[in-house]
Steps between C-alpha positions, in 0.01 A plus 500: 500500500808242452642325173607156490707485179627177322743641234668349217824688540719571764508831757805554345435457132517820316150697589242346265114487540498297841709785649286781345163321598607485884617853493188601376313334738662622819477857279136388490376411845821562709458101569827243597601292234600093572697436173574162426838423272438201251677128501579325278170323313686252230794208477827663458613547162883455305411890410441628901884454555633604161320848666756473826730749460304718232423830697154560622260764520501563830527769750572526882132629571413586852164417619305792634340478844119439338665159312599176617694283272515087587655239259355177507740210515439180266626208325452550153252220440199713445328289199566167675158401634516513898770770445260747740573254798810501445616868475139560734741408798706753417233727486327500801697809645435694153131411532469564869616874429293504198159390745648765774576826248136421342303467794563834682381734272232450211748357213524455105648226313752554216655208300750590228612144382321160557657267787380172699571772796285768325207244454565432885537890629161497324306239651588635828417867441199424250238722643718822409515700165749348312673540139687288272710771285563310215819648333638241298399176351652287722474151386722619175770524753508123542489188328379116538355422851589844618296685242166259569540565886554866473183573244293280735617694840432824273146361360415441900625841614339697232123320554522575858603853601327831511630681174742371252736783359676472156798700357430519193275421208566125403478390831189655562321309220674180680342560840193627377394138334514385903307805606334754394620853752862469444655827448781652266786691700776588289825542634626886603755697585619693798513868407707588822824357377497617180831741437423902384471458117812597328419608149831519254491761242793343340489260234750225493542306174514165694200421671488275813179308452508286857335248727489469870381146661566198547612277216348144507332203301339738349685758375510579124864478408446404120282816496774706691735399247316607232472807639879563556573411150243722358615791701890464463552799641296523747587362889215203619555521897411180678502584885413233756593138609508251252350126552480458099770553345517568129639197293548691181820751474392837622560847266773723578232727572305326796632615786428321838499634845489326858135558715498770714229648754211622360509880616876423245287330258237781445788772449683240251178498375451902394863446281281307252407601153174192494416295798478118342330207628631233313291158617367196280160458483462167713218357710721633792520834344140549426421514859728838538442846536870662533533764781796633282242607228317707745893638637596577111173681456536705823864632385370597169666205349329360141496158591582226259346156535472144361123420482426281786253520868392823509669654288320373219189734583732824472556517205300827448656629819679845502873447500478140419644279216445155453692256280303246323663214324621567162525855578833687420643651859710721337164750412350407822769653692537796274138613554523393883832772463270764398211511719548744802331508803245771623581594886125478577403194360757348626402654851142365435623161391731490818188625746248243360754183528658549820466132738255735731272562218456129403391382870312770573289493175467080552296614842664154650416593833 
């Protein structure tokens, strides 16, 4: 069996669920993989080169022999009507080795982000199984013209294909208004790079309570200040590239560190005192279910979270602290501080979120 996969990030992007979902499908059926990077699906924006020059997550990721990685090239005129003819020209190669890697073997369909190129791969490969793995909400991404033309490409794509995938709750209860099989996968986490938990005995007066991530739009800084200032003594790590930066004066006591690999990222990670996830609650944000929730977890970490995505429905999770609004973060850290984790339910929690267990238990193929 082959994969043709349209993904929303980049081969080289740090490993997210694109990456673990073709790894577990050669893992799966020892089937070749055709992955397909994205282009760019919106006008250009003032903010796209204020990000030139800010360092990205990426990594210099060799393909294995079972994977194929082509980048389509195109103008980026995607919600212009006629845009398809346009950029189609430039296509023809992409979808000529699309047609061939299909054809010779019995094939599946993947799309990971909605494109006038996915809706095309489609039509031409429409009597195979195929999947739209909805993982975020993708018109929130956009605005004006943009937005209309990328929740009516989605709308199309989502009525048409074999299954429809969703990554968490809220977008489940979108997709299911359209139809009525769509399935819940939550996001995972890959057990095989975690480091060898390292459990301190000593206890340090100042606690390090940190995040690892990327820092955007929709990071919480008013909430990460609030934090800093009600732990004085106490070090807030920030670790990762920052596209938003803060335009309040930062505490003494936040502390921020450049992005570094992720095998780095999860050892930074076990010098934490609380894992935080500090994100407003937005229409973006309601879409998400952070992998770094299911990383924190798997280290031991108690995790503490703004209430937003799906983190709201954890709030009677083991290990897990939410801050509502109004609520004083101060006491919310201090009984995060005091939980301790139990080495087997923290095995059992790792074992029964791992990316393999989410595919396999969706039965997609």
């Amino acid at each position: 069996m082959r994969l043709v996969y349209l993904s929303p990030v980049s081969w080289t992007s740090y490993a997210q669920r694109p990456h673990k979902f073709v790894e577990w499908f050669h893992a799966s059926t020892g089937g070749d993989v055709l992955w397909v990077d994205p282009y760019p699906t919106r006008f250009p924006l003032l903010s796209d080169f204020r990000r030139l020059g800010v360092q990205e997550s990426t990594i210099n990721r060799q393909s294995p022999a079972w994977l194929k990685v082509i980048t389509p090239p195109a103008l980026p005129i995607e919600p212009l009507p006629g845009s398809g003819m346009i950029n189609g020209i430039m296509w023809r190669p992409v979808l000529n080795h699309i047609d061939t890697f299909a054809h010779q073997s019995q094939a599946m369909l993947v799309i990971g982000k909605p494109s006038v190129l996915a809706l095309a791969v489609f039509d031409r490969l429409k009597d195979i199984t195929s999947v739209y793995d909805a993982m975020d909400n993708f018109p929130c991404f956009y605005s004006g013209f943009s937005r209309l033309a990328m929740r009516w490409r989605e709308q199309k794509l989502a009525s048409r294909v074999t299954q429809v995938l969703t990554s968490s709750t809220t977008l489940k209860q979108r997709w299911s208004d359209v139809r009525p099989d769509v399935q819940r996968v939550l996001n995972g986490l890959d057990a095989s790079v975690l480091p060898t938990r390292q459990i301190s005995t000593l206890a340090r007066e100042r606690k390090i309570l940190g995040y690892v991530g990327t820092i955007g739009s929709w990071f919480d800084w008013e909430w990460i200040i609030s934090l800093a200032n009600a732990r004085p003594v106490d070090i807030v790590r920030l670790i990762g590239p920052i596209f938003s930066p803060s335009s309040y004066a930062l505490p003494e006591n936040i502390e921020i560190l450049p992005p570094c690999p992720h095998q780095e990222a999860l050892i930074a990670m076990q010098d934490f005192d609380v894992g935080l996830i500090p994100f407003k609650n937005t229409e973006l944000t309601a879409s998400v279910d952070p992998i770094k929730y299911y990383e924190y977890r798997a280290l031991g970490l108690p995790v503490v979270s703004t209430e937003f995505g799906e983190m709201t429905f954890r709030n009677d999770e083991e290990g897990t602290f939410l801050s509502k609004k109004g609520q004083e973060i101060n006491s919310l850290v201090q009984k995060a501080l005091l939980y301790r984790s139990d080495e087997e339910k923290t095995r059992q929690f790792t074992d029964s979120n791992t990316w393999e267990a989410r595919f396999t238990a969706a039965r997609i193929m």
